[in-house]
C-alpha positions in Angstrom: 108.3 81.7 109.4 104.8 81.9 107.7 101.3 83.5 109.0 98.1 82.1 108.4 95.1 84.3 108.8 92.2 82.2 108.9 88.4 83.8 109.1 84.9 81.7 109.7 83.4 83.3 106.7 80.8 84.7 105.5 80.5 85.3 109.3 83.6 87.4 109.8 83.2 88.8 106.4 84.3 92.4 107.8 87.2 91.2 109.6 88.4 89.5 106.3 87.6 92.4 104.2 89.7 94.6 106.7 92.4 92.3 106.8 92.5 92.2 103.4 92.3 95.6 102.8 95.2 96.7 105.1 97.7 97.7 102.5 95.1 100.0 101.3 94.6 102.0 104.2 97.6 102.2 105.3 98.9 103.6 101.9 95.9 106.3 102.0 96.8 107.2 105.4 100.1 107.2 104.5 99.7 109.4 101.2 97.4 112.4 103.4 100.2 112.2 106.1 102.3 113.4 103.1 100.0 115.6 102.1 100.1 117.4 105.1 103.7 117.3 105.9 103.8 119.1 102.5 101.2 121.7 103.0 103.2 122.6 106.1 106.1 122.9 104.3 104.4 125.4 101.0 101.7 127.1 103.1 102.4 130.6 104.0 101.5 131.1 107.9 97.9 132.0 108.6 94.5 130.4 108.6 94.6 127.0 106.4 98.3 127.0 107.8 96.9 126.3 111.2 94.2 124.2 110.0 96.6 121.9 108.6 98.9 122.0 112.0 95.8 120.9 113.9 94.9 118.2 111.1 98.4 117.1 111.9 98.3 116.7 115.3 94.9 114.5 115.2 96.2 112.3 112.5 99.6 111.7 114.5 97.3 111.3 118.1 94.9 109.1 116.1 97.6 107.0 114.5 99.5 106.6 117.8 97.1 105.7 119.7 96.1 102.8 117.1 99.6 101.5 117.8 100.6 101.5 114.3 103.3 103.2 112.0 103.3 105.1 109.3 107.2 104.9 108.4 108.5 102.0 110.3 107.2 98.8 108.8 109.7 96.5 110.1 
């Protein structure tokens, strides 16, 4: 099976950088997901500790409701 993304360019210039560029963002959001899964894990309990609960719960909202994954790729 083969994909073939195909752009009108330089009109849809942003849609081909973006496409482009996917592996990108998904590996930063990927890497701060991380980040915060291990500042959860270190932090004693107190005020960054719920800074970075609530920075948690946004990124996991925001990622959901983007209907993409940060784990499952397949």
């Amino acid at each position: 099976m083969k994909a073939i993304l195909e752009f009108n360019l330089p009109e849809e210039r942003v849609e081909h950088k973006l496409a482009l560029g996917g592996a990108g963002y998904h590996s930063a959001l990927f890497r701060f997901s991380e980040h915060l899964h291990r500042k959860l894990k270190t932090e004693e309990h107190g005020y960054k500790w719920e800074i970075y609960v609530e920075l948690e719960k946004e990124l996991t909202r925001i990622v959901e409701e983007s209907n993409i994954s940060l784990y499952d790729l397949e």
